[in-house]
N, C-alpha and C positions, 0 to 999 in steps of 0.2 A: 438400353433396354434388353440388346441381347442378351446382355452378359448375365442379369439380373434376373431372365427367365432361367439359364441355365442354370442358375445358384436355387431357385425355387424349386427347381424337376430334380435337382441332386439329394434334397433338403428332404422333398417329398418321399422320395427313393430308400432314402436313408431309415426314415419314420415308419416305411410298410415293409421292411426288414425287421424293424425292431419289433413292431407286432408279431410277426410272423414266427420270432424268434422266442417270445414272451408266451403266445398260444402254445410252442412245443412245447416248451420246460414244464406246462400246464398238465400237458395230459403223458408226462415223462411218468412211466412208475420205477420205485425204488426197490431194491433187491438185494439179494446179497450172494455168491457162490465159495467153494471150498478155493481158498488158497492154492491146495494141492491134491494131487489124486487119493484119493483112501487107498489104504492095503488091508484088507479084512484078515486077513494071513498072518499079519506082523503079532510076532512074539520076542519075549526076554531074551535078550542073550545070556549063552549057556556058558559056562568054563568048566574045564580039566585043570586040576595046580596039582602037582607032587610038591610036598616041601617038608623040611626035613631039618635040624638043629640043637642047638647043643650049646645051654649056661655052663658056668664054671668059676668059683670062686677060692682064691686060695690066697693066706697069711693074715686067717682073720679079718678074709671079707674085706681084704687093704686091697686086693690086684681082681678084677674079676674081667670077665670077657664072654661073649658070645657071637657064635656063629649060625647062618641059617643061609640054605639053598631053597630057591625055588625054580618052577619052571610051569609056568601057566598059558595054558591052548586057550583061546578065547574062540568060539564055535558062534556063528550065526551074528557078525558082529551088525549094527544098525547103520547102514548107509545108504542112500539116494541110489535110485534105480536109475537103469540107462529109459528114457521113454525116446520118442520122435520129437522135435522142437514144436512140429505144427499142431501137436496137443494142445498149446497155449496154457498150459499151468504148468506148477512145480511139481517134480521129480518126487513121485511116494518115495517112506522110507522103507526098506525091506531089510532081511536077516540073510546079508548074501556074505561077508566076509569072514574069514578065518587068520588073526594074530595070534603069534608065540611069544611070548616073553621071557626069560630066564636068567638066572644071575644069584648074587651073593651078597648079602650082608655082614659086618660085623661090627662088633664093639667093642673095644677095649677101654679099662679103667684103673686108676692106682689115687689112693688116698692116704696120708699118712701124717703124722707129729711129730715135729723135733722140738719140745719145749713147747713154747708158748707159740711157735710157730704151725701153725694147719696148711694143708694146701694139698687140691687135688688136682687131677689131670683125666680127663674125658676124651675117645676121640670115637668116631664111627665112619663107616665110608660104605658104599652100594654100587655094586658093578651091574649094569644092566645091558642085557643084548639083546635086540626083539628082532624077528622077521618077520614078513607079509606073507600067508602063506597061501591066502586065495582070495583075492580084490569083489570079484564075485561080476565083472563082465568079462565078454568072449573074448578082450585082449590082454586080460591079466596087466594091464598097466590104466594110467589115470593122470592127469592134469590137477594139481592144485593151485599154483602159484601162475599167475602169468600177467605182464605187463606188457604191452606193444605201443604204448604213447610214449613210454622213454626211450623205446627202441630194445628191451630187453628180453623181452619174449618170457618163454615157460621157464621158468627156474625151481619149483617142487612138484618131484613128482611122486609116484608110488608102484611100485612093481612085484607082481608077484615074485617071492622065494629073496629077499633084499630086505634090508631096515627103511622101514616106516615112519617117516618117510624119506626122501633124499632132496640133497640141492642138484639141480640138473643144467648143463651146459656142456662147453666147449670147454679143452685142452687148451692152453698154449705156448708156444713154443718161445718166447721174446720177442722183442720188438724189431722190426725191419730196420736199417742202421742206414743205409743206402739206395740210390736209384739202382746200381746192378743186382742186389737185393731182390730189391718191388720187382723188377725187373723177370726176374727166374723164379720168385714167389709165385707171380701173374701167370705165368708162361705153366707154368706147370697145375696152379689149380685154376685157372679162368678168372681170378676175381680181380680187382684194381685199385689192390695196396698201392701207397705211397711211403715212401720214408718216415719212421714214427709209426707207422702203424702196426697192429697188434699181427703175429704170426700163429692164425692159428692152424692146429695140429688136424691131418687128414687118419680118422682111428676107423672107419667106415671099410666095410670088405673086407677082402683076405686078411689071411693071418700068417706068420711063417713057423716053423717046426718047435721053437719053442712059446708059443702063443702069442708073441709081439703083432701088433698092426700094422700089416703097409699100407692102408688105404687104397681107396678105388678111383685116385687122382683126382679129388673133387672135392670142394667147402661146402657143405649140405647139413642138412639140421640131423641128416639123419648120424651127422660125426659127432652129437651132444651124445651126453654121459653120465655117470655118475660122478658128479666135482665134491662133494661133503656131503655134511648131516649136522643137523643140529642138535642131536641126541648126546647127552654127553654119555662115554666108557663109565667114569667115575662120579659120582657126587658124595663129597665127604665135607667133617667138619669136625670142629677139636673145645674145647672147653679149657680154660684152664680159670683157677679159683683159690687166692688164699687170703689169711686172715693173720694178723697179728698184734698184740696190744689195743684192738681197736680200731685200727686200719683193715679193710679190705679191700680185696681188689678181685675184678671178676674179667674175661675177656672172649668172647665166643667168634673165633671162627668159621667162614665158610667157602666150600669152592667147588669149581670141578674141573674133567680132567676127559681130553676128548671130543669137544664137540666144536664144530665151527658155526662159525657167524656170517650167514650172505648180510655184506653190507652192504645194501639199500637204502641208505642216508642222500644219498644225491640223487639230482635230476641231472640225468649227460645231455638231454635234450634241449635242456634248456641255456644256452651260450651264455647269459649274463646272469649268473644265478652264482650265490657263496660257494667257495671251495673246501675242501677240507686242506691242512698245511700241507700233508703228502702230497697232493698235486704239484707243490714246490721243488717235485723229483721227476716231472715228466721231463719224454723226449724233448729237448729241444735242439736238437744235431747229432750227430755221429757220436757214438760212445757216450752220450751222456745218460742214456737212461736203456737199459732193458727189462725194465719189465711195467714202467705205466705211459700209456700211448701218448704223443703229440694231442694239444688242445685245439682240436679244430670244431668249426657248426657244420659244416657240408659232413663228415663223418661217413665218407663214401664207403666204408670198409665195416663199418657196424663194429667200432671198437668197442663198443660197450654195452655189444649182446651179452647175453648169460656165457659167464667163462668163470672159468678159477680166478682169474679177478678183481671178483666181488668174494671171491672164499678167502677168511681170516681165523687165525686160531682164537678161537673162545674161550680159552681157559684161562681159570682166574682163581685168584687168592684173596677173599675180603675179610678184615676186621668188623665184620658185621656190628657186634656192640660192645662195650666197653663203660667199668662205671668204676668208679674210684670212692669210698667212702670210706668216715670215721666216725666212731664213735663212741660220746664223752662218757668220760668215766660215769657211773649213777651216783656218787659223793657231790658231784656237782651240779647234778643236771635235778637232783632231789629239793637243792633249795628252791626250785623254783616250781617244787611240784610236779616235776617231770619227771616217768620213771625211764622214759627213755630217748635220747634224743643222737639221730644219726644226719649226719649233712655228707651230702656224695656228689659229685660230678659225673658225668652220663654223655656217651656220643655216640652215633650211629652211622654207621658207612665211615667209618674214619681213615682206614688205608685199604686200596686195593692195589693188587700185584697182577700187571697180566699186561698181554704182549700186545691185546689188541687197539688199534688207534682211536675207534668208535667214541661213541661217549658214555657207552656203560658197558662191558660186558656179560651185564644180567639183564638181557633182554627177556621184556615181558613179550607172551603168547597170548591172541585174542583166542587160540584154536589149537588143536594139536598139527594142523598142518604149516601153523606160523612159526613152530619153532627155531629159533637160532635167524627167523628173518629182523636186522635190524631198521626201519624205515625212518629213523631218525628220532626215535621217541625223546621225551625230556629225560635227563640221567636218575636215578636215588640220589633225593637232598641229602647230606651229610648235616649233620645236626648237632649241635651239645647243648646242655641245658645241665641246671643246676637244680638241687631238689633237699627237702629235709623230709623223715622221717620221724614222727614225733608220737611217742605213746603217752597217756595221764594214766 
């Protein structure tokens, strides 16, 4: 009978909760408030361009080429204000920053016949430099990129009078080889390498007469840097195109030249998680590896904080598309009432040339400050397919 009362007074209990709870939702009223803080202020961003250029055609319009300089100030650009956190909403947008851009384009061209045979040649390429020239808070620097569940920390950041933006970390120096090593590693920066583990570089403090760092004997975040960029020097690309008896062939080019890739494909935090093959080159003893650390989960040493690293050359060569066609003479293709009939073969992404391991080196961007991060996207299908062309 105890037990039975107590299961009725729980029972009871339960029920004038739920009442209780059914009356608020009653007299709750529905509303709604701004996302973010209004800016009554905010206007267009402004730009400065100089630019400047020059067509040119010579041998009957068979060789032509152009060139063009620019160099464009962008004045009052639109970014997120610094507020307080205990605002409790999002960051207005304001007209506080100032980018430069600058650089060169050109083109070059040749078209020509030898008989029956055509065939032309295309190429163009764009060198581009931009600096930050004013962030628009009181520290002229900013936080874009930052992960601390992998153990990575900040890796893009942005700084005034620098390109816009950069990959940010740690130097390093190789891999610890030995206990006498860890040993005099330890001893000299405070920290508790182990053999395999990453050696990184003290760039923090002084400096000596010709600019070099001797550090301030200490592994501290404030020793991160500038490690890459994602922006490439160069983006060029080339066409070639010809025709003969009926056969054509077309093939387009693209690449660039310059820019790195933070590979962010793995989770180091995770111990039992897919490897990429490279792994198959870590420390495992003395001499066998310097430059990717022993595979451990304790990771006492933060082997795979933000460092050069995760930095890879991005540059790449791709046969973007490619088609191959013929077509029938019109004596034959007329008996059947066809005045023109082409059949071609067609592929896309067919060969890329480039150093990097990743699985694509044309990493897509959700942002401008994602560029050149790769976090393991799916690759470009490479693709061919077959097709006809048919006029009545």
């Amino acid at each position: 009978m105890v037990v039975r009362t107590i299961i009725l007074e729980e029972v009871t209990r339960l029920v004038k909760i739920q009442l209780l709870l059914v009356k608020h939702l009653e007299q709750c009223k529905y509303g709604s408030s701004p996302a973010a803080i209004a800016n009554p202020d905010i206007k267009w961003e402004e730009s400065e361009q100089t630019d400047f250029g020059f067509d040119t055609r010579f041998f009957n319009q068979a060789l032509t080429f152009s060139f063009d300089y620019f160099k464009k100030k962008t004045n009052g650009m639109l970014m997120e204000l610094p507020i307080p956190s205990y605002v409790g909403q999002s960051a207005p947008t304001g007209n506080v920053g100032d980018m430069e851009n600058s650089g060169f384009e050109f083109e070059l061209g040749w078209k020509n016949k030898v008989g029956d045979f055509n065939y032309s040649i295309s190429a163009n390429a764009s060198y581009l430099k931009n600096k930050l020239i004013k962030l628009g808070n009181a520290s002229g620097e900013a936080i874009y990129q930052s992960n601390s569940t992998a153990g990575v920390g900040s890796f893009v950041k942005g700084k005034n009078g620098d390109v816009f933006p950069y990959f940010y970390g740690f130097h390093t120096d190789g891999i610890i080889q030995n206990q006498a090593e860890a040993d005099a590693y330890n001893s000299q920066y405070g920290q508790a390498a182990q053999p395999g583990d990453v050696r990184f570089r003290d760039i923090a403090g002084a400096v000596d007469e010709k600019g070099n760092a001797i550090g301030d004997g200490k592994i501290t975040d404030d020793d991160r840097t500038k490690i890459g960029k994602g922006m490439p020097d160069w983006t060029y690309g080339f066409t070639l195109a010809a025709d003969w008896k009926g056969f054509d062939i077309n093939l387009f080019f693209q690449g660039t030249i310059g820019n790195d890739i933070f590979d962010f494909a793995q989770r180091t935090d995770i111990p039992k998680n897919n490897r990429p093959s490279w792994i198959l080159g870590r420390w495992i003893g003395e001499g066998t590896s310097n430059k990717i650390p022993r595979v451990t989960a304790a990771n006492p040493n933060g082997n795979w904080r933000s460092s050069d690293l995760y930095i890879k050359d991005g540059s790449y060569l791709r046969l973007k598309t490619a088609q191959f066609g013929y077509t029938l003479p019109s004596r034959i293709t007329k008996k059947a009432s066809i005045q023109m009939l082409r059949l071609y073969v067609s592929a896309e992404n067919l060969l890329t040339f480039t150093g990097y391991d990743g699985f694509d080196p044309e990493v897509a961007a959700s942002n401008y400050t994602n560029i050149g991060v790769d976090r393991g996207i799916y690759p470009q299908a490479r693709t061919i397919s077959l097709g006809a062309n048919i006029t009545f």
